[in-house]
N, C-alpha and C positions, 0 to 999 in steps of 0.2 A: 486168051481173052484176059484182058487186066480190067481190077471194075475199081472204084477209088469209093470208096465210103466217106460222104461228108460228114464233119466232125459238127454238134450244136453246144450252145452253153446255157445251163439251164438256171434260176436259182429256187431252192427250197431256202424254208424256213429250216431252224434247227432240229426241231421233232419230226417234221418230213424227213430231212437227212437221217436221222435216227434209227427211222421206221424202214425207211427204202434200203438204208444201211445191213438191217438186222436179217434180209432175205437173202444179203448178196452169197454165202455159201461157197466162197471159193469164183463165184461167177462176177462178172463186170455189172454195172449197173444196167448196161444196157439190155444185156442180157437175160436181168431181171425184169426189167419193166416189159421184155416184149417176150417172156414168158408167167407173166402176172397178169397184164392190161392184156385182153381179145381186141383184135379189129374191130372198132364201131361200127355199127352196122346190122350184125345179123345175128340172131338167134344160137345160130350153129356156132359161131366164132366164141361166143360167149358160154357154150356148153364144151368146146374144145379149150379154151382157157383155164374150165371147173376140172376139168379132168388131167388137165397137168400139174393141179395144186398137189402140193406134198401129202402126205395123210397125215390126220388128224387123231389124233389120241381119244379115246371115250369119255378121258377128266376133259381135254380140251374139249370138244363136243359137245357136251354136259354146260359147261363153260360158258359157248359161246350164244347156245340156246336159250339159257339161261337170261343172257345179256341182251340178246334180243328179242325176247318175251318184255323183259321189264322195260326195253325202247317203246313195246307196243304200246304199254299201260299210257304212255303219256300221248298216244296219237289220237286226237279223236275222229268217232267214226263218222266218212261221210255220211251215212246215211240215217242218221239221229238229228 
């Protein structure tokens, strides 16, 4: 069975390219994005996508907690 993979052309901005760049580890972009991005959709997809992330360091972790606590402070609450 022969299968043909179509090819797409995508554009990022430069900091996209940067960011998307900084995952690739020896892997193709593609190979990132559909090992980073879950299938839209479902729950599971999105708990199996968490669970192929690389591990996280405790200073990263610390870090990134850190950085989305102080995203919260600026959110206000619905229910105020």
């Amino acid at each position: 069975m022969f299968c043909v993979t179509q090819m797409k052309t995508i554009s990022l901005t430069e900091s996209a390219y940067h960011r998307l760049a900084s995952w690739k580890d020896g892997r193709t972009f593609s190979e990132v994005i559909e090992r980073m991005i879950p299938p839209k959709g479902t729950i599971e997809a999105a708990f199996e996508a968490a669970e192929k992330l690389p591990s996280m360091s405790a200073t990263d972790f610390d870090d990134l907690e850190q950085a989305l606590n102080a995203g919260r402070q600026h959110i206000p609450s619905a229910w105020t």
